[in-house]
C-alpha positions as CSV (number, residue, x, y, z in Angstrom):
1,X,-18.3,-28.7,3.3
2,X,-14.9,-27.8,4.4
3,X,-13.2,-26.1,7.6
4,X,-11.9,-22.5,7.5
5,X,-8.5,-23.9,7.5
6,X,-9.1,-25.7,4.6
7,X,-10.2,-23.3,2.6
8,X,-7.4,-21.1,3.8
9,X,-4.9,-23.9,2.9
10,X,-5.8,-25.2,-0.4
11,X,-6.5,-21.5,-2.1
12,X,-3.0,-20.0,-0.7
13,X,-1.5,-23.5,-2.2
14,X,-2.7,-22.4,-5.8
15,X,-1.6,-18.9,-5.8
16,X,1.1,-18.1,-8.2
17,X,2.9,-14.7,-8.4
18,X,2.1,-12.9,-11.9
19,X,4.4,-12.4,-14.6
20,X,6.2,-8.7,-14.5
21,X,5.9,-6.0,-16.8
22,X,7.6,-2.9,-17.5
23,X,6.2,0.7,-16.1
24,X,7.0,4.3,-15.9
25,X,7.9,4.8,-12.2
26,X,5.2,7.3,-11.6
27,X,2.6,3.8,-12.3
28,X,4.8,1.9,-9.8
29,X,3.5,3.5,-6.5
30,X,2.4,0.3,-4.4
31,X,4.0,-2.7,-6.3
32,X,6.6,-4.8,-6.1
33,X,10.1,-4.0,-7.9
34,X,11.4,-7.3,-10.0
35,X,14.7,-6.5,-10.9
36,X,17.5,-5.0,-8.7
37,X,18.3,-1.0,-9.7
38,X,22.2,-0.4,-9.9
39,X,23.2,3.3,-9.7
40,X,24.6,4.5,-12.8
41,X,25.4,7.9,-11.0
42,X,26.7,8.8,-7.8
43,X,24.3,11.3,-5.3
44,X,25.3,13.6,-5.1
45,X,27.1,13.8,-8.2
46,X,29.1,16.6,-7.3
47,X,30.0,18.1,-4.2
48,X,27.9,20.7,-3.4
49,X,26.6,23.0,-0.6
50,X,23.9,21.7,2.1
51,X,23.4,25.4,3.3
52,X,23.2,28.9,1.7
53,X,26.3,30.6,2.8
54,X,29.6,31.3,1.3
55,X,32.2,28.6,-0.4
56,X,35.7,29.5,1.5
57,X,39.5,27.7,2.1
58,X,38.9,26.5,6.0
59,X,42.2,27.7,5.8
60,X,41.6,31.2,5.9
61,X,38.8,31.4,8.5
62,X,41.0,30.6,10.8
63,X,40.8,32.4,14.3
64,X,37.4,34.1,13.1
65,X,35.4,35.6,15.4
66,X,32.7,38.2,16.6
67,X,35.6,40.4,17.6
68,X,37.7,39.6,15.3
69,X,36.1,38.4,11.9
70,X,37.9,37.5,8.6
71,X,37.6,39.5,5.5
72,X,37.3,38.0,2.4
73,X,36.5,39.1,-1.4
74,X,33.4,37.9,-3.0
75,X,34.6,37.3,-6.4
76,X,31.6,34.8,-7.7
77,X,28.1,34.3,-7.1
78,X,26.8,30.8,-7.3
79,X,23.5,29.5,-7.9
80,X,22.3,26.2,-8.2
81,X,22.8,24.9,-11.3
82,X,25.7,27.1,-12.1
83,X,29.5,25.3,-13.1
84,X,31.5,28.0,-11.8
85,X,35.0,28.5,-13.6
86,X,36.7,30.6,-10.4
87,X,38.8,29.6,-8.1
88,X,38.6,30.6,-4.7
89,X,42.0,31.4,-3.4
90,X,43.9,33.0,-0.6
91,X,41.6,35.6,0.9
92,X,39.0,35.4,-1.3
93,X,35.5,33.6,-1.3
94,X,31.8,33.2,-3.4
95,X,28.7,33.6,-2.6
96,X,26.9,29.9,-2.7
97,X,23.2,28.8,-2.3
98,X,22.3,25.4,-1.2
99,X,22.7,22.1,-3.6
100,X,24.9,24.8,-5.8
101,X,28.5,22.7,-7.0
102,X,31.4,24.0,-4.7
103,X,33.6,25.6,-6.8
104,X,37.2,24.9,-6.7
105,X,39.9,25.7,-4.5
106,X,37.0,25.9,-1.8
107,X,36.5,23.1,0.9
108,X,34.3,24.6,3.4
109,X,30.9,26.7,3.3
110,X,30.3,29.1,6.3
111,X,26.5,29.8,6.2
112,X,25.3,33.0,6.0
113,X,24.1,33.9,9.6
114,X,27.4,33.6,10.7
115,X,28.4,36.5,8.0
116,X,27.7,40.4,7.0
117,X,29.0,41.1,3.3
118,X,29.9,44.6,2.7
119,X,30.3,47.1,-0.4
120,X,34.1,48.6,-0.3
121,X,35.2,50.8,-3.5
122,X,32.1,49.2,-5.7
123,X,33.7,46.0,-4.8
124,X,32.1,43.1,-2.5
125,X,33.6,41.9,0.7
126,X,32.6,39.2,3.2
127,X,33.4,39.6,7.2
128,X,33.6,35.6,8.9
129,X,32.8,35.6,12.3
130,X,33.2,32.1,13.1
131,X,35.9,29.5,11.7
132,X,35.1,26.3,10.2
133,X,36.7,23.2,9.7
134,X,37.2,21.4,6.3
135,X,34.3,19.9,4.3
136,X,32.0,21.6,6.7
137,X,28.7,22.1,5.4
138,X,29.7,20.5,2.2
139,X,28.1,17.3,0.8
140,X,30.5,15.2,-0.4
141,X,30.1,13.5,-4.1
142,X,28.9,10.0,-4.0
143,X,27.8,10.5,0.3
144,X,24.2,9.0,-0.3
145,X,24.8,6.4,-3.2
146,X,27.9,5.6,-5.4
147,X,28.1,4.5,-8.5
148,X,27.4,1.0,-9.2
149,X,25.2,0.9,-6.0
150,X,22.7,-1.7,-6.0
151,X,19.9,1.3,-4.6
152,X,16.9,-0.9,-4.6
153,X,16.3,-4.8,-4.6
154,X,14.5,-6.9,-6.4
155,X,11.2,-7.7,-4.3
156,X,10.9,-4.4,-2.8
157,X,7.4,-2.2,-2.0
158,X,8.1,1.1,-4.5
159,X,6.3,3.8,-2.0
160,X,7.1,7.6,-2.7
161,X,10.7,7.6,-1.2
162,X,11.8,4.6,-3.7
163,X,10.0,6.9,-6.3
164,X,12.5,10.1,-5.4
165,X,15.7,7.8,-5.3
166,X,14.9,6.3,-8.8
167,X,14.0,9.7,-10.2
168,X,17.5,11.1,-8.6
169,X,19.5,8.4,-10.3
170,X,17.7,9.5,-13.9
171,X,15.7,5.8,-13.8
172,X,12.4,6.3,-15.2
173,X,11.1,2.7,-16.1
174,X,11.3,-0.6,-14.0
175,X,9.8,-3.7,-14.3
176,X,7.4,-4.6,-11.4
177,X,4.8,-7.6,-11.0
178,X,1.9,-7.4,-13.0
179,X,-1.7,-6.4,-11.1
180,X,-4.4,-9.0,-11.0
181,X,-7.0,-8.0,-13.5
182,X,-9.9,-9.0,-11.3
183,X,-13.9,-9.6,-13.6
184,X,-16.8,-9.0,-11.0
185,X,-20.2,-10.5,-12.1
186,X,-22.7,-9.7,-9.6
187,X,-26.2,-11.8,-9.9
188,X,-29.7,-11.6,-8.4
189,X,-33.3,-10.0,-10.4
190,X,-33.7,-8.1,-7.4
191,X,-30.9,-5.9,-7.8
192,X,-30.9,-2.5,-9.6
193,X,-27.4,-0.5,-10.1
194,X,-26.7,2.7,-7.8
195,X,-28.4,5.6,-9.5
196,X,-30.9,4.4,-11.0
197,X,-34.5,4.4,-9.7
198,X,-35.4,1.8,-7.1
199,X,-38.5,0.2,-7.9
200,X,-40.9,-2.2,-5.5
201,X,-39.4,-5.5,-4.2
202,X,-36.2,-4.1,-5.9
203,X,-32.4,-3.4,-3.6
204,X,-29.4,-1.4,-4.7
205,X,-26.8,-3.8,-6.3
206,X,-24.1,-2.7,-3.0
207,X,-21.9,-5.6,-3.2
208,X,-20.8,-5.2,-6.6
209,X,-19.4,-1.4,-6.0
210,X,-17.8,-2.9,-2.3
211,X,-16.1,-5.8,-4.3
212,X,-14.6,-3.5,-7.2
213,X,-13.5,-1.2,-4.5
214,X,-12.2,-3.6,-2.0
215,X,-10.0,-5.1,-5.0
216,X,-8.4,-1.7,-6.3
217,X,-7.4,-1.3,-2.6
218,X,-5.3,-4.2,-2.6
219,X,-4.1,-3.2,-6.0
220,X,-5.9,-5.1,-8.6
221,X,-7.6,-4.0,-11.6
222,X,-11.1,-4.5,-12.1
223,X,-13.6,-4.0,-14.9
224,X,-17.2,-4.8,-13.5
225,X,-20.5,-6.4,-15.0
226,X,-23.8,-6.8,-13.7
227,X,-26.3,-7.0,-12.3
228,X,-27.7,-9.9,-14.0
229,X,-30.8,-11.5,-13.8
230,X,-31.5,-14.6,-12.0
231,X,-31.7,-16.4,-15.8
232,X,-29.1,-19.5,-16.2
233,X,-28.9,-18.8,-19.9
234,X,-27.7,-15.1,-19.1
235,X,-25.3,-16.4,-16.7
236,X,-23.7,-18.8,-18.5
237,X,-23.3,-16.5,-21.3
238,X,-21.9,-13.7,-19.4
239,X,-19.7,-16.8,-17.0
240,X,-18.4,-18.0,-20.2
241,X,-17.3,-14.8,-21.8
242,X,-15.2,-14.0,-18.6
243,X,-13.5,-17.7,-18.3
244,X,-12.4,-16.7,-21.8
245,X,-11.2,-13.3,-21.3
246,X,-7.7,-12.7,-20.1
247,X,-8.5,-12.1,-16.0
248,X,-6.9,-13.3,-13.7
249,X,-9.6,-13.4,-11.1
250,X,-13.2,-13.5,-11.6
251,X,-15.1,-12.8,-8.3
252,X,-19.5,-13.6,-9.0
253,X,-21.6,-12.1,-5.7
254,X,-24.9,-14.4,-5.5
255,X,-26.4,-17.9,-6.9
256,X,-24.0,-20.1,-5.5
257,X,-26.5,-20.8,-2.5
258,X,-28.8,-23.8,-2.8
259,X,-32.1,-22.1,-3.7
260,X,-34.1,-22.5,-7.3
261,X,-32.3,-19.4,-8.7
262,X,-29.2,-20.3,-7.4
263,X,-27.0,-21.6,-10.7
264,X,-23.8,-20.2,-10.8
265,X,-22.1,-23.6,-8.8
266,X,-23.9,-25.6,-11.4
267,X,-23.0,-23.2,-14.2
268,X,-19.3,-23.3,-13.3
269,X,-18.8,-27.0,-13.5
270,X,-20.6,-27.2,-16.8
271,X,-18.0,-25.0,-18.1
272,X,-15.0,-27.3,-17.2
273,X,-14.1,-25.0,-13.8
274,X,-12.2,-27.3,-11.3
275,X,-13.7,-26.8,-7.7
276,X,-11.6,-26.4,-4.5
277,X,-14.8,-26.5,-2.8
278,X,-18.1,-25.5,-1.7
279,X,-19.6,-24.3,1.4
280,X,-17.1,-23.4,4.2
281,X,-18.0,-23.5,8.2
282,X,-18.0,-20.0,9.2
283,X,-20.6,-17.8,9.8
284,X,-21.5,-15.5,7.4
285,X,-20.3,-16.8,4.2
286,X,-21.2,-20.5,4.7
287,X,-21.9,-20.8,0.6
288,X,-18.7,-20.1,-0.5
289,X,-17.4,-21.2,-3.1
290,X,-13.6,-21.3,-5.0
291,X,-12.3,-22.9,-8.1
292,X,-9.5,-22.7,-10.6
293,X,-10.1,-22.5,-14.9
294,X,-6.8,-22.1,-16.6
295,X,-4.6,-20.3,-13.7
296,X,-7.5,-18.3,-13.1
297,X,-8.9,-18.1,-9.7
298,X,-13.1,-18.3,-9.3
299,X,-15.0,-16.9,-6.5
300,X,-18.3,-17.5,-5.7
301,X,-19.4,-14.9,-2.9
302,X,-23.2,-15.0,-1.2
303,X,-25.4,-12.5,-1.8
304,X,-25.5,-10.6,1.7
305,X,-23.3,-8.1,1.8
306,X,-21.9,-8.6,5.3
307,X,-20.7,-12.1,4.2
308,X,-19.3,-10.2,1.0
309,X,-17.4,-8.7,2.9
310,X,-16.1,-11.0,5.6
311,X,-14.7,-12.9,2.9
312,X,-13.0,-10.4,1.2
313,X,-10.9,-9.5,3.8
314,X,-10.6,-13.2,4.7
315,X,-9.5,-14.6,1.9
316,X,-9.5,-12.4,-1.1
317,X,-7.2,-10.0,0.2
318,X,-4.6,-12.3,0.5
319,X,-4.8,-13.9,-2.7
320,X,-4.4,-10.1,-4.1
321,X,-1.3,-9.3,-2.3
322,X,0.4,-12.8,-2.9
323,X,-0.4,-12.7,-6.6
324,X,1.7,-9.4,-6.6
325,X,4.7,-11.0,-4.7
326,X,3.7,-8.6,-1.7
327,X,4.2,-9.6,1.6
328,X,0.8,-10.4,3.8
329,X,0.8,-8.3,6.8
330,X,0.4,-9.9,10.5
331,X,-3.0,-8.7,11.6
332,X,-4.1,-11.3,14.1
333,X,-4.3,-9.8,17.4
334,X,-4.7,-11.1,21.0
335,X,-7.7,-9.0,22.4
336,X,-10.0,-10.1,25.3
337,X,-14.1,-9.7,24.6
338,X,-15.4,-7.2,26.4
339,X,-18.5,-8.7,27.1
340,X,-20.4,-11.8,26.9
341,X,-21.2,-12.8,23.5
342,X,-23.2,-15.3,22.0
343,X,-21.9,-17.4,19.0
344,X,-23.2,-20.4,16.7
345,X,-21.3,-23.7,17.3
346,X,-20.0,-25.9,14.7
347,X,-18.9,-23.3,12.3
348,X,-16.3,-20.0,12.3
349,X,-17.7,-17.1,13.7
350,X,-16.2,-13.9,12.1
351,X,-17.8,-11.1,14.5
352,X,-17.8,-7.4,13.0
353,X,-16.4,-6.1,16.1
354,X,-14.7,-2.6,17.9
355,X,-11.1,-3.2,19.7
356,X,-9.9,-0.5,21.7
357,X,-6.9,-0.3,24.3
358,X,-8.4,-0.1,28.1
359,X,-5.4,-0.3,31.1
360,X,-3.1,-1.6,28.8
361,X,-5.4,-4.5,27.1
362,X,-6.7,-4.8,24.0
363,X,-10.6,-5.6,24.7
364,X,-13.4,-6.2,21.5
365,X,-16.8,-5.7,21.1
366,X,-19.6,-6.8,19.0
367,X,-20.2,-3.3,16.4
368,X,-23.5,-4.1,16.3
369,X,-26.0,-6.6,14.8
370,X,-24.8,-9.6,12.7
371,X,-27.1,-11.1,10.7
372,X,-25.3,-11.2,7.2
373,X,-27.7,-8.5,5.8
374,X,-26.5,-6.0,8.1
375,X,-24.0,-3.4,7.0
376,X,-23.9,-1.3,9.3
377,X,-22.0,-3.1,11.9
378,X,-19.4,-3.3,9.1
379,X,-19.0,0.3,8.9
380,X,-18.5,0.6,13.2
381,X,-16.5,-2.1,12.9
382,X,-12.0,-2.3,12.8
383,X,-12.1,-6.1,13.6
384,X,-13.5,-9.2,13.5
385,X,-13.5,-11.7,16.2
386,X,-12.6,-15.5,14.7
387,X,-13.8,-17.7,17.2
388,X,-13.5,-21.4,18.1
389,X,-16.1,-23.6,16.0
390,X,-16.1,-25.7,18.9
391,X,-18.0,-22.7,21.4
392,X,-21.3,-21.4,21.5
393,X,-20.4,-18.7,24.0
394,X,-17.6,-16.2,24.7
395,X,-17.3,-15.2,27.8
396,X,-16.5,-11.4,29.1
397,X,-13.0,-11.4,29.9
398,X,-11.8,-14.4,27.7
399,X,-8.6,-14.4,25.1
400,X,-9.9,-14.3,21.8
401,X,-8.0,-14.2,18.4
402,X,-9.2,-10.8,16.0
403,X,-7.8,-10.0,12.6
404,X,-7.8,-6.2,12.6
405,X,-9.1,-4.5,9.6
406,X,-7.4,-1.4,9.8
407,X,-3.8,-0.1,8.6
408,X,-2.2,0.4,12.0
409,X,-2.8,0.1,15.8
410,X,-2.6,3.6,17.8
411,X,-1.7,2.5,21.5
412,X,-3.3,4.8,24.3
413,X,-6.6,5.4,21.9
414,X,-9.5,3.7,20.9
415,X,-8.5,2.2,17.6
């Protein structure tokens, strides 16, 4: 049996980042960019108007005002996506909508409130009632990026905004690192899948739709099997098939326990897996187990669904993120409990608990009951409390360590 911090240590030692792969940008949402992207394009790559207005010499607004506006011929109207082939000269001026290319001779755009156009003769005319300077309202070629531009670095989250950049510089493919293709093997003859009829004696198989869930979250891919009977033969055949296969992760919920049906420890080592260990001191989750086969990592999860998954977020997670080169987010928080609350000594206790912000403090509370069949403490739950192994008791009032579960803190609310 090993610590917490042992287990922590000695998986995070063995993770290796995955090999990269090459991706249309629209399947790169969420992973990490491994190669830097140099602009072959300025942005803008033309000047062009930033409002809809006219394109004018600055020149000849000069002195413009209510009282006494400039007039000017409209001799072009420009869209975007027009090349115009005037040239605006002395007195004269085109009509111009925004992100349309300034045509030449013009360095300035008045926008259009600041205007009335008028019809003289059948021809079109444009009263300025306001000067401008030069460049105003005009966005400049190459502002944003230039040409050459490293835009985006190697190691980088692509999110939406990386997404429009890329799109904007005409790149449509990028090598990124490779998700984790993640097996899930869930065990135990009392299971039946969701949807089908429940029978006496019988419990929906819960774990195995939390763990495929949990691990496209954190970006993985996963291709589920299961449930299996409690049958070593079955097991072994199934365990084998997936030691072969090309995952990266194989994740088993159930049998790794010590009672008569429990195999899949015993199973594993028959079929040349290398243990990091077995059984961890925390509460719930004691039976855990992790080895390596071949650069792929093996977890052995209990069968209650609360311990499920405390572990996921305690140690799977992280594996995920790290095997994608993504960075593992601080989520340790200082809170206080709220209340006295009683713990088991000798062993981790991760507490599915509620932190909320009360004069300026970040107190937790138990969500509920915690026996590690319980789920629905889970679901009222944003945190877990890690506590000393070396307590039986938390006191109300005392500083306590709590990894957060959710994506962000929202000071002056209940979280």
């Amino acid at each position: 049996m090993v610590t917490f911090e042992f287990a922590k240590n000695i998986i995070f030692k063995k993770i290796k980042k995955l090999n990269r792969e090459k991706v249309n940008i629209l399947l790169s949402i969420n992973r990490i960019i491994d190669e830097n992207i140099k602009s072959k394009y300025n942005l803008p790559n033309f000047d062009n108007s930033s409002m809809d207005g006219y394109a004018v010499r600055s020149i000849d607004t000069i002195g413009a005002a209510r009282e006494n506006p400039v007039k000017l011929k409209i001799i072009d109207v420009i869209p975007a996506g027009k090349d115009s082939k005037v040239k605006i000269v002395k007195n004269t001026a085109a009509l111009i909508t925004t992100g349309a290319k300034i045509p030449k001779g013009a360095d300035a755009v008045i926008i259009k409130e600041l205007t009335k156009e008028i019809t003289e003769n059948g021809e079109k005319f444009v009263y300025i009632y306001k000067n401008v300077k030069k460049y105003e309202n005009i966005r400049k070629k190459g502002e944003d990026v230039k040409k050459g531009e490293i835009v985006i670095k190697k190691g980088s989250l692509i999110r939406p905004q990386e997404i429009a950049l890329l799109t904007a510089i005409n790149v449509t493919n990028i090598y990124v690192i490779k998700q984790p293709k993640v097996a899930i093997l869930t065990t135990g003859s009392e299971l039946v899948s969701p949807g089908k009829k429940l029978l006496n004696a019988k419990i929906f198989d819960s774990n195995s739709y939390a763990i495929v869930s949990f691990v496209q979250k954190y970006g993985g891919i996963t291709k589920l099997y299961g449930p299996v009977k409690d049958d070593k033969k079955v097991i072994k055949k199934f365990l084998k098939k997936l030691l072969e296969n090309t995952f990266d992760m194989i994740i088993i919920s159930g049998g790794v326990s010590v009672g008569n049906y429990d195999f899949v420890k015993d199973i594993l080592n028959e079929l040349g897996v290398k243990k990091l260990f077995w059984k961890v001191l925390i509460k719930p989750g004691k039976p855990f187990y992790s080895g390596i086969y071949k650069n792929k990592f093996i977890f052995g999860l209990p069968g209650n669904p609360a311990a499920v998954l405390a572990l996921l977020e305690m140690f799977i997670r992280d594996v995920l993120l790290k095997m994608q080169g993504k960075k593992i987010p601080e989520r340790i928080i200082t809170a206080y409990a709220g209340e006295n609350i009683q713990i088991s000594k000798g062993r981790v206790n991760l507490i599915r608990a509620k932190i909320y912000l009360k004069d300026g403090k970040y107190l937790v509370k138990p969500s509920g009951m915690q026996s590690s069949g319980m789920l629905k403490s889970f679901v009222n739950a944003n945190a877990l409390i890690i506590t000393p192994s070396n307590k039986n008791y938390l006191n109300k009032g005392e500083k306590v360590n709590v990894e957060y579960l959710g994506d962000w803190l929202i000071k002056g609310k209940e979280l």
